[in-house]
C-alpha positions as CSV (number, residue, x, y, z in Angstrom):
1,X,0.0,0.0,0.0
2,X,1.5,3.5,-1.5
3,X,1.0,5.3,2.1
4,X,3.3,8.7,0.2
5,X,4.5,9.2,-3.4
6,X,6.4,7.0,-3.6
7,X,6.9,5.2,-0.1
8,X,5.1,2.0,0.5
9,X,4.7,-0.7,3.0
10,X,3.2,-4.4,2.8
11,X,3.7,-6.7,5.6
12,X,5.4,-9.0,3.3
13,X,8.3,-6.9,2.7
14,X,11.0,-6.0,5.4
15,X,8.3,-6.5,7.9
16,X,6.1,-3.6,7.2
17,X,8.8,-1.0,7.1
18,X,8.3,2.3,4.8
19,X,10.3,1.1,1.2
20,X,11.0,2.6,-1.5
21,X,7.7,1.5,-3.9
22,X,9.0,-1.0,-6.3
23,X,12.2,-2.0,-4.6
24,X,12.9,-3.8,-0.6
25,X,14.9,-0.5,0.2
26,X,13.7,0.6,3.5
27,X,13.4,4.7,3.6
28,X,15.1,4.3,7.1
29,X,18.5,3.0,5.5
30,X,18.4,6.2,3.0
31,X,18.5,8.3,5.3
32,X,20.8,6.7,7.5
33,X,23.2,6.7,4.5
34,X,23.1,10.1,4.0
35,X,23.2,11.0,7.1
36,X,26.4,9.3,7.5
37,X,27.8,11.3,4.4
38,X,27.1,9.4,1.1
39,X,26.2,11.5,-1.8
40,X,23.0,11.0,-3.9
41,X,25.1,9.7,-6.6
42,X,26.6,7.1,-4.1
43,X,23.5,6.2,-2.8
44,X,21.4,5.9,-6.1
45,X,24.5,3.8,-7.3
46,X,24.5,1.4,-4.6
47,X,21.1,0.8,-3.9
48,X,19.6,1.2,-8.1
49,X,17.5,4.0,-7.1
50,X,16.8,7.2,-8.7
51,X,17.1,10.9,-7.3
52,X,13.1,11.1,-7.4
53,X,13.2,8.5,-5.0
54,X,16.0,10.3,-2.8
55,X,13.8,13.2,-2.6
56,X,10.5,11.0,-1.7
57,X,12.4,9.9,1.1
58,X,13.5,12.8,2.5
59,X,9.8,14.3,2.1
60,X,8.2,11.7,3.8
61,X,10.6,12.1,6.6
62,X,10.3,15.5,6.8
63,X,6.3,15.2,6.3
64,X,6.3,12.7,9.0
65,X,8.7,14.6,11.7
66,X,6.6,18.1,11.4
67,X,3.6,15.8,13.0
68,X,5.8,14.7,16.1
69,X,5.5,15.8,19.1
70,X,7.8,16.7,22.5
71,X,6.2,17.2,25.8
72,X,8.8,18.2,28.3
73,X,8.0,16.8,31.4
74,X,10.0,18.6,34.7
């Protein structure tokens, strides 16, 4: 089920996780790898994804972190 452009997840494929639609790429590994300093080019290289998809992943994350929410408690 397509639950973003782009992003889907299906209990039969790494467990439910958000992927990459199309692919077993978990979003979570994307960002992880750029986080840790791979370029696009690297990333879309290593894992046969496209820059579209890059970006998709980085919207959904950003999409999904502007709904959190931190309560101090103290």
């Amino acid at each position: 089920m397509e639950i973003a452009p782009k992003i889907s997840v299906d209990d039969n494929i790494r467990f439910g996780k958000p992927v990459i639609t199309g692919t077993r790429v978990p979003i979570d590994l994307i960002l992880g790898k750029l986080a840790g300093g791979m370029t696009y080019q690297d990333v879309m290289k290593e894992y046969e994804i496209t820059n579209e998809d890059i970006l998709a992943v980085l919207d959904y994350a950003a999409k999904t972190l502007s709904k959190e929410e931190i309560k101090l408690v103290g």
